[in-house]
N, C-alpha and C positions, 0 to 999 in steps of 0.2 A: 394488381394485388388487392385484397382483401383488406377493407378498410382493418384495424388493429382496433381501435376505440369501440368501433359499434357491435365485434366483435365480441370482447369482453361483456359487455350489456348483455350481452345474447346468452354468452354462456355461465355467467353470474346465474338464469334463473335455471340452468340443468348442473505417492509419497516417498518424499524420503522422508527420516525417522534416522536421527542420529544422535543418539544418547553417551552420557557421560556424567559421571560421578568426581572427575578429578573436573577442576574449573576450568583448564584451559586445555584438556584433552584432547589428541587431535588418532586419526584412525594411525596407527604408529606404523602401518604397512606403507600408507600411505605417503606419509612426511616423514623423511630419518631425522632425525634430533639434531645430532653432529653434522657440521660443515653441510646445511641443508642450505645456505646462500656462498655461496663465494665466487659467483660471476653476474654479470647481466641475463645469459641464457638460465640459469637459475630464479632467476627473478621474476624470467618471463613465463617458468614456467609454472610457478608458482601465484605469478596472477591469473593464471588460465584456472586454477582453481576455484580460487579469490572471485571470479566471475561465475563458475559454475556453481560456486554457493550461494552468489548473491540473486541467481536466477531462482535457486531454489525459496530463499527467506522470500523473492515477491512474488511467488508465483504456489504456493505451498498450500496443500489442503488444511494442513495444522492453522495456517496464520491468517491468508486471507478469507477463505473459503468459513470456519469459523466463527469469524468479526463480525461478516455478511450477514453469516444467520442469527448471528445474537442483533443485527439490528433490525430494521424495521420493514423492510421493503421486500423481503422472499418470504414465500409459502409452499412447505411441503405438503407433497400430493397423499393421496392413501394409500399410496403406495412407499410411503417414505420404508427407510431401511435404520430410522435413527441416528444415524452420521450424524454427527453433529447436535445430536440432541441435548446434549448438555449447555455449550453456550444457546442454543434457541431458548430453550425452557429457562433460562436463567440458572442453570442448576447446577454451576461448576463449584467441583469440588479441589482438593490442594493434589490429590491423584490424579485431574487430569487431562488426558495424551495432549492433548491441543495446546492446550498450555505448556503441558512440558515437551513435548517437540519445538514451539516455537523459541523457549528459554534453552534448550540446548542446540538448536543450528543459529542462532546469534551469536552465540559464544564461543562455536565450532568455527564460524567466519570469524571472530573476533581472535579467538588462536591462528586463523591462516594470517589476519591482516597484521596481526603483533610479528609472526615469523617475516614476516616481507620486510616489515617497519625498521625492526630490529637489524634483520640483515643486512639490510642497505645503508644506514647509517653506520651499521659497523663497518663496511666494504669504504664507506666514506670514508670514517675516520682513522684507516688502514690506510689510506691511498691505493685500494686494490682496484677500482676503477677508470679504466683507461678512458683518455679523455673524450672521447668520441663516442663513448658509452656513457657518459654522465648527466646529459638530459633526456635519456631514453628510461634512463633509472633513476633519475627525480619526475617523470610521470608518472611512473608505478609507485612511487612511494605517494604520490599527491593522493592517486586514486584508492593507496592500501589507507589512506587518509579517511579519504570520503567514506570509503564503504565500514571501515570503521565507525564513524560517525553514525550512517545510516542506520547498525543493527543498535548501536546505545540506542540512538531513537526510538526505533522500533520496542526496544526494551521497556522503553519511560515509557512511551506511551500506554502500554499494554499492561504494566503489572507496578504503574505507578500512579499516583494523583495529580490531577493536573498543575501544569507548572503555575506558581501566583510566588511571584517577588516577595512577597510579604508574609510568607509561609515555610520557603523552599527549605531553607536551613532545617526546620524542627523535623520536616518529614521525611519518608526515607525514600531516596533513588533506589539502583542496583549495584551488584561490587562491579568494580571500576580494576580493570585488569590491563595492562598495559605490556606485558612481557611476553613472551613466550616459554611455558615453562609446563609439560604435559606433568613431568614425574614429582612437582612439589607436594612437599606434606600437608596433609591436609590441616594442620595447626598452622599453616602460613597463607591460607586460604583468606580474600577479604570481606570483613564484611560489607553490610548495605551501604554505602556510602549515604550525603542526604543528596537528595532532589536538585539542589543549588550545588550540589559538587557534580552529582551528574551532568547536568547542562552545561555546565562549566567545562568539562569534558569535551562535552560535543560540539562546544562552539571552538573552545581549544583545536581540535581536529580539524575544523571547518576550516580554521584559520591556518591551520600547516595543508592541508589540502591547496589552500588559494596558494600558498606560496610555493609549490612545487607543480600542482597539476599542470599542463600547458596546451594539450590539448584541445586545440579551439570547437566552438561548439558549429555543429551543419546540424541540418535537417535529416533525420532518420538518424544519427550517432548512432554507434550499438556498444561503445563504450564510454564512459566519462568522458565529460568535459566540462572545458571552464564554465558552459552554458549550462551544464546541466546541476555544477556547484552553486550557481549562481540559485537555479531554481529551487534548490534544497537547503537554502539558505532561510528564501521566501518563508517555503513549506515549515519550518523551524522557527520564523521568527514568528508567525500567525499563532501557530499554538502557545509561545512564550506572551505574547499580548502585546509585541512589540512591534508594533502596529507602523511605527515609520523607516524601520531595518525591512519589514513585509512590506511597504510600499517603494521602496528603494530597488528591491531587487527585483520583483515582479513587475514595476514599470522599466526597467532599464531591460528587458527581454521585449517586452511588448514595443517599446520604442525602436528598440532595434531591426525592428520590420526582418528582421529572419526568419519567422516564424508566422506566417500572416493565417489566420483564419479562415476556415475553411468552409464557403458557401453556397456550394454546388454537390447537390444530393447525391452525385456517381462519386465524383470523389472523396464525400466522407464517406460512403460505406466501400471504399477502396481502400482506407485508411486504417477499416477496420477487418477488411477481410486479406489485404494484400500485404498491410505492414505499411503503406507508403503513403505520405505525405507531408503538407509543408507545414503543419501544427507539429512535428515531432519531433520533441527535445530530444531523447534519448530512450531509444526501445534495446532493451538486451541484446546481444549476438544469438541469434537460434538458426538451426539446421537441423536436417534429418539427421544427423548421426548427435548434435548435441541439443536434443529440445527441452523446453524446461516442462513443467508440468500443465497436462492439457486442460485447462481449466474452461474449456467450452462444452466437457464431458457432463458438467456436472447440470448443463441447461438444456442440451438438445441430442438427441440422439435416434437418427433418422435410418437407422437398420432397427433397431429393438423397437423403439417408441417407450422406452421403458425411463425417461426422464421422471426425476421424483422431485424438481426442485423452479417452482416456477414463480417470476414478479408478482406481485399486488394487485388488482385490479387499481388500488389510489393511484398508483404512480405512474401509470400509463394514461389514467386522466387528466394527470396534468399537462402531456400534451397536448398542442393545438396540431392539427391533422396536416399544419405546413408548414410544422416545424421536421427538418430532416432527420431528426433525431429518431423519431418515431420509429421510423419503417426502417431503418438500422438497428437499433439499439434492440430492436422486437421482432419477430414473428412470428403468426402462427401456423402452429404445427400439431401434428396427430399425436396425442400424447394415449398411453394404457392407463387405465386405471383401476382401482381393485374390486371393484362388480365385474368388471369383463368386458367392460363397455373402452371405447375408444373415443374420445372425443378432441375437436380442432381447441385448443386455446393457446392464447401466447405466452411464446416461450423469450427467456432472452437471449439474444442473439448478439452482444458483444463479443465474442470468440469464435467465429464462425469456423474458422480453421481455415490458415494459408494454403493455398494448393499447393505451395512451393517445399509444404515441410511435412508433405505424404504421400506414400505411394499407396494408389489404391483408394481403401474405407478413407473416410477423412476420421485423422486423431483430432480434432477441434484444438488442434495447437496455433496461438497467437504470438509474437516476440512480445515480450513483457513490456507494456510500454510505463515508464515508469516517471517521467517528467515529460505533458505536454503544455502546451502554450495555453490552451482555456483553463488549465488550472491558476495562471499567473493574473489571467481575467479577473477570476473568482477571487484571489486574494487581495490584488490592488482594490477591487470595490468595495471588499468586507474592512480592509485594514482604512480607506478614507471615512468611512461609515463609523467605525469605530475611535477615530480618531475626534470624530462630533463636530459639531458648526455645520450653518447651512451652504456654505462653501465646501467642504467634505464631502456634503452628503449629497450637492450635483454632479460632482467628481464620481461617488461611486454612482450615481445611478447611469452619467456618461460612460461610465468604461463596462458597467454592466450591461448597456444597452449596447456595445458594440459587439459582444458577446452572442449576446439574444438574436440581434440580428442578422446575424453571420448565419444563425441555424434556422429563423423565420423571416425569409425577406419581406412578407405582410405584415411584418410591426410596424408600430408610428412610434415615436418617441412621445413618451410622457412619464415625464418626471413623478415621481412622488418621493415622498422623503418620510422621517423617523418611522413608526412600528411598521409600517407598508411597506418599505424599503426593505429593513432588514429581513420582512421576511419573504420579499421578491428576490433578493440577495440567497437567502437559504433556500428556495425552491430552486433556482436557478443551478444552486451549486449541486442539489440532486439530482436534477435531471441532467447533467452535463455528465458529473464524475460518479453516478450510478455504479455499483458492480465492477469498482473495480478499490475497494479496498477501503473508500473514506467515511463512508456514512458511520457505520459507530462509532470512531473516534469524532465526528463531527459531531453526533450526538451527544457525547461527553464535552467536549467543548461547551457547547451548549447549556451544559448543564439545569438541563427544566424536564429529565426525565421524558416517556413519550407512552402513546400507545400502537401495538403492532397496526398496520395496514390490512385493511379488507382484502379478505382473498376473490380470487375471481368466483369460485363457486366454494362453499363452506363445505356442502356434502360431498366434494372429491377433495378436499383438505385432508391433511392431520388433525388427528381429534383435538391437540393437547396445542397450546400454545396460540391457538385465535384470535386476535383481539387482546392480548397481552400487555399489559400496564405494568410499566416498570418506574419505580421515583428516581428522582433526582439524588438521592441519598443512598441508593442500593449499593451494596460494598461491593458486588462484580462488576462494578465500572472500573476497578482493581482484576486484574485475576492475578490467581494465585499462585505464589512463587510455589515450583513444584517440591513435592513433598520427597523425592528422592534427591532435591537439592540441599533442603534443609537436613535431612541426616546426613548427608557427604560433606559438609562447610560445616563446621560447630560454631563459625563466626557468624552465621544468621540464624542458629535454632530459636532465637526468642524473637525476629525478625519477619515472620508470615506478615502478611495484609490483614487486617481485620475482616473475621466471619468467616475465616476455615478452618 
């Protein structure tokens, strides 16, 4: 294969959409209101929705696809079609789609997981539960648990300011809905809650989730488990700043050698073309009849040649040529461009598509993998690093060097420590979890603003967005509660984010 790196040099110089106006709105053909739980088989089958929402929220052109492009590491071709061009350009506005697609399938999964929540504690507190159905129906309530949890999160993170102890109260989360309740007035509708009630929220959930989900965690799960609450725990406690709950949880996976590292170059691009492997927390349930969204559509596309959306020339530099990551994560291919000309450059190739979920053209469909073991890497060494002292900070660069070496077996260890560290810790955490949803909230984290990445060649670029300098201070580090939310709630009309 065609080195990737020297490559780049070379050519450097030539949906779903589910809308709602009532809050907890649900498709009404869909879920009957009345007596929509009163057995276990009820329950099951209404987690099978519960799942097929939650594929959509990680798998979604609105949410993740998005994110990606408002951060720093994609560049459209000249052949771009605009998708997306409003988070790229920094130019969202309270109108939109992306934003408000992503604010209404949270709260479309947050009405299924209330209906689940609801009905089973109700069937509980009836005694309508026969005994031998009762820990089959305190897993589905763990897991209506979890994925509750996960879309607040996904909430906060995206249309709120970062969490800080010392702030949460004054500022506003999002309304905090807990019922099931499609036909309420909209005078009962709630508002913003703050920040510190939101999280509050979500650790609340976390915490009824551990007490019911049972579910033990394996390698490849394609639905919850205790391992993979344990990892969303982690994931949760990192952006709260709570830096010893993120190292409690993200060493108690890694310790547990279930999940070992994966450092032989067939099997990590098996892992990512086949689904399989023993890094893998937790990848959704997909098949040809229920796939979630093909999101390898949007990087390679080997009948057309018509991809519009390709990596950075930076961030393919920062591989070393024996790290396996490279020749997985990348490749090059014949892409169109709009002179007429065809030329090789790289593409990414994270979703290459399972052959197991097509027949035929390949759809670039992947199972969502949504919790793996190098993320838990990446958090224990960021969370001992930020916890400070030079005992921490061999801790992180030890669990980050187990990391590294797992995907470069020609590393040597060497230590270094404070601004080198953290920023061999944040390279590290790019080149791992690349493209697949973290970098701009990582960058918000971060909070030091950035500038876009060098494209591989400028003159097959998008004209608009190049080299793109964005501050630490810009209000779409927020987006914007959609504006057909705020006329349908009168509880949040004076409630927008600042700067729409």
């Amino acid at each position: 294969m065609k080195k990737i790196k020297s490559l780049i040099l070379t050519s450097a110089c030539i949906a779903l959409t589910l809308t709602s106006c009532d809050m907890d709105k649900y498709p009404y053909d869909s879920i009957p209101v009345e007596n929509a739980v009163e057995s276990l088989s009820d329950c099951q089958n209404l987690r099978n929705g519960m799942y097929r929402d939650l594929r959509i929220i990680s798998s979604s052109f609105s949410g993740f696809m998005a994110q990606e492009m408002q951060a720093d590491c994609l560049i459209p071709t000249n052949n771009y079609g605009n998708q997306w061009s409003n988070p790229y350009l920094w130019d969202m506005e309270s109108s939109d789609s992306d934003a408000t697609t992503v604010w209404n399938n949270n709260y479309v999964t947050i009405a299924q997981c209330n209906l689940i929540i609801n009905g089973i504690l109700r069937l509980e507190s009836e005694g309508k539960l026969a005994s031998e159905d009762l820990a089959d129906a305190k897993n589905i309530l763990g897991e209506a648990y979890m994925v509750r949890a996960m879309c607040y999160y996904d909430l906060a993170t995206k249309f709120c300011n970062l969490y800080d102890a010392n702030t949460a109260e004054e500022v506003l989360g999002v309304p905090l809905v807990d019922t099931y309740a499609p036909a309420a007035d909209n005078s009962t509708f709630p508002p913003r809650s703050s920040l510190a009630a939101t999280y509050s929220f979500i650790l609340s959930d976390i915490g009824n989730a551990e007490s019911n989900l049972s579910t033990t965690g394996s390698q490849g799960a394609v639905y919850l488990t205790t391992d993979a609450l344990t990892a969303f725990k982690a994931r949760v406690a990192l952006w709260m700043k709570d830096y010893d709950t993120a190292l409690t949880n993200a060493t108690a996976l890694i310790n547990s050698q279930k999940y070992p590292l994966i450092s032989n170059d067939q099997e990590f691009k098996q892992m990512w073309l086949n689904d399989t492997g023993s890094e893998l927390i937790c990848q959704l349930f997909a098949s040809k009849q229920e796939l979630p969204t093909a999101m390898g559509s949007w990087f390679l596309d080997e009948i057309t040649r018509n991809q519009t959306i390709l990596p950075a020339a930076d961030i393919i530099m920062k591989y070393e040529e024996t790290d396996i990551r490279l020749n997985t994560y990348f490749t090059m291919a014949p892409v169109n461009f709009a002179n007429g000309a065809t030329y090789e450059v790289a593409c990414v190739n994270k979703y290459p598509g399972n052959p197991e979920l097509y027949t035929g053209a390949n759809n670039y469909t992947n199972k969502v993998k949504i919790f793996r073991i190098a993320e838990m890497y990446l958090i224990a060494a960021e969370a001992y690093f930020m916890k400070g002292g030079a005992t921490n900070e061999l801790n992180a660069y030890d669990t980050l060097f187990q990391l590294m070496s797992a995907r470069d077996a020609s590393l040597r260890s060497q230590p270094v420590s404070g601004e080198i560290l953290k920023q061999l810790i944040r390279t590290e955490r790019l080149k791992e979890l690349c493209y697949e949803g973290f970098r701009w909230l990582d960058l918000k984290r971060y909070g030091e603003g950035f500038t876009r990445m060098a494209s591989q060649a400028d003159e097959l670029s998008y004209n608009f967005g190049l080299n793109l300098q964005v501050s630490a201070n810009d209000h779409q580090w927020l987006w914007p509660i959609p504006q057909d939310e705020i006329e349908a709630n009168p509880q949040i009309k004076n409630q927008q984010n600042p700067g729409y």
